[in-house]
matplotlib code that plots the C-alpha trace (Angstrom):
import matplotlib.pyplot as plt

x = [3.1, 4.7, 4.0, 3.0, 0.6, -0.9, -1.3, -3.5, -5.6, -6.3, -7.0, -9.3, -11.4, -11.5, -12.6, -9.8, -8.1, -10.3, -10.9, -6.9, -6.2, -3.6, -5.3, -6.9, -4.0, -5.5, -3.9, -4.6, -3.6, -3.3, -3.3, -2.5, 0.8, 1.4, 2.0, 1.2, 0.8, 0.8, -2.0, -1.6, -2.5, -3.8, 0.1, 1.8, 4.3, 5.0, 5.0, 5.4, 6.3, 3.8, 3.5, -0.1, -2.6, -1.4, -4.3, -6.6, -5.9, -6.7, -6.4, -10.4, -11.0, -13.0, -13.3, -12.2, -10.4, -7.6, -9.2, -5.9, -2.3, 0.1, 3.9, 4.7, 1.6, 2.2, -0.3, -3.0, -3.3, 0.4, 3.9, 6.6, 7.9, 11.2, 13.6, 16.0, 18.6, 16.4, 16.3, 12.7, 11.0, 7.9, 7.7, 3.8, 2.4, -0.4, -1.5, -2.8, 0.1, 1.8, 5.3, 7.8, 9.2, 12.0, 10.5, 8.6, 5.4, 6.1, 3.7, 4.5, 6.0, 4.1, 5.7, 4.0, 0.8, -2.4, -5.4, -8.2, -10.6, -10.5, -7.4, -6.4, -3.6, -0.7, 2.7, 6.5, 7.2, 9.2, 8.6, 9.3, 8.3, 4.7, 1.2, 2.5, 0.8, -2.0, -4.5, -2.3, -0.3, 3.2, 5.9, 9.4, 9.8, 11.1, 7.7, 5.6, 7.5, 6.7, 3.0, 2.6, 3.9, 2.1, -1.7, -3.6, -6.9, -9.8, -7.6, -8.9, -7.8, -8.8, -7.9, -8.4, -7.6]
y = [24.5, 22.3, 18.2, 18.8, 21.8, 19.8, 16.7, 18.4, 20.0, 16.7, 15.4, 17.9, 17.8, 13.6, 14.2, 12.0, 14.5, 13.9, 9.8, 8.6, 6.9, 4.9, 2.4, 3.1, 3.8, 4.9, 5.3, 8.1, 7.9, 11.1, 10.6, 13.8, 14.3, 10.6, 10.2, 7.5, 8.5, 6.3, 8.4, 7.3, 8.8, 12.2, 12.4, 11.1, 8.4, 7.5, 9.3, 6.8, 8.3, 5.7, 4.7, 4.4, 3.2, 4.1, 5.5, 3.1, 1.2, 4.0, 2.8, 3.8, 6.7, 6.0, 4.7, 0.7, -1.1, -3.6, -7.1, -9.1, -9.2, -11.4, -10.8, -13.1, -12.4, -12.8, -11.3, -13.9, -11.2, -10.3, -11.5, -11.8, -14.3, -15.1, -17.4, -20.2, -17.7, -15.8, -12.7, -11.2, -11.8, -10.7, -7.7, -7.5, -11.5, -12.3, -16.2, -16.6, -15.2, -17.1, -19.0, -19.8, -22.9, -23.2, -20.1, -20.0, -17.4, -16.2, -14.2, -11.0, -10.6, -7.9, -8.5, -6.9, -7.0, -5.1, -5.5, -3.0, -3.9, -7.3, -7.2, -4.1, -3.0, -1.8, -3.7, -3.1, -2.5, 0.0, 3.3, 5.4, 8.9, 8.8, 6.3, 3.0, 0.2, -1.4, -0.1, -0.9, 1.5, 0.4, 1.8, 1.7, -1.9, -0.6, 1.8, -1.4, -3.1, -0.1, 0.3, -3.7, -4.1, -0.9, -1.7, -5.2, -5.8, -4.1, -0.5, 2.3, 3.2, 6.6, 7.2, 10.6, 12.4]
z = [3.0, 5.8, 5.8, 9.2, 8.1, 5.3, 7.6, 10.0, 7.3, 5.9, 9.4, 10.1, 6.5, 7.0, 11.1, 12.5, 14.6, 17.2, 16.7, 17.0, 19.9, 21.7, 21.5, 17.6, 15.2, 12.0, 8.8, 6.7, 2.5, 0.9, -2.7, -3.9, -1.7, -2.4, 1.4, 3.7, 7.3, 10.6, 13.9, 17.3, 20.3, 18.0, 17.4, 13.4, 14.6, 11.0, 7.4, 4.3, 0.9, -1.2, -5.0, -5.2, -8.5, -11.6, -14.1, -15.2, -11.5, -9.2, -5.5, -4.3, -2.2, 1.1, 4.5, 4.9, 7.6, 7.1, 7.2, 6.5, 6.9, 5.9, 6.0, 2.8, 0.5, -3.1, -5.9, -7.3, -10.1, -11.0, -11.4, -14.2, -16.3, -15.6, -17.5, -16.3, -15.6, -13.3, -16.2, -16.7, -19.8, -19.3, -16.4, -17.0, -16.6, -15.1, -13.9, -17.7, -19.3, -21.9, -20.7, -22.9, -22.5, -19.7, -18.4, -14.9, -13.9, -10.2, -8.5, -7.4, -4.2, -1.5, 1.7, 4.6, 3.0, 4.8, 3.0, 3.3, 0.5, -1.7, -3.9, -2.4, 0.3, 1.7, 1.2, 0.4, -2.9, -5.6, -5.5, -8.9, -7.6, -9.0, -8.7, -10.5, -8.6, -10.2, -6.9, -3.9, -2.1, -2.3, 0.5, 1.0, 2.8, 6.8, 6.3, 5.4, 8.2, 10.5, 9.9, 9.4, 13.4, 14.4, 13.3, 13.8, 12.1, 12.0, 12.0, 10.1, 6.6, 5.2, 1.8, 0.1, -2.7]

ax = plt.figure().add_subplot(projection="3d")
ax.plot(x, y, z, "-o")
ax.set_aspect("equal")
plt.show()
């Protein structure tokens, strides 16, 4: 089946068809296809290949609305441990994590962070092929950069599976 096909199935079966506006993007998530895509004006103006929650982290299903952005956000939950030559020796670390002496903890960076739900959004990030995140929906960074400039707060967010 087409992209475009499947796209306006799941626009149909989630009722946004008919809400997009000009003047209302909306961003639909489609877990299953792993897919990101960018309504305006009833027309897709963007389609985001997306890494999202890997199993045990699943990004939540549902209706939300971004209620933050911020172009340099950095986790509060997640970073790695890196040592004075900059190598990584701990890819996992959270704030609590053990560091070694003459190692440093830095948070993870999300640039072109859009938040949606507490601790959970859409950012820039490394896409493997498959949900790796732990809840966020990561894209390639020009897509972040692309839906980050196209919505403003208070845009829809429809995530389904």
């Amino acid at each position: 089946m087409r992209v475009a096909t499947k796209l306006v199935i799941t626009l149909l079966a989630i009722g946004l068809a008919s809400k997009a506006s000009a003047h209302h993007p909306t961003v639909v998530i489609n877990l299953n296809e792993q897919t990101a895509y960018l309504v305006e004006d009833g027309r897709v103006t963007f389609i985001s290949p997306i890494a999202s929650g890997k199993q045990g982290w699943e990004t939540p299903t549902g209706s939300f609305r971004v209620i933050k952005k911020d172009l340099n956000h950095r986790s509060g939950n997640f970073g790695l441990v890196n040592d004075s030559s900059g190598r990584t020796v701990n890819a996992n670390a959270t704030p609590g994590s053990h560091v070694p002496p003459g190692c440093h903890y830095q948070p993870a960076p999300m640039p072109y962070f859009m938040e949606f739900r507490k601790n959970f959004g859409m950012h820039a990030g490394y896409l493997p092929g498959y949900p790796a995140s732990h809840g966020c929906i990561r894209m390639p960074q020009f897509m972040a950069e692309n839906f980050f400039k196209s919505i403003s707060t208070g845009t829809p967010v429809t995530i389904t599976n």
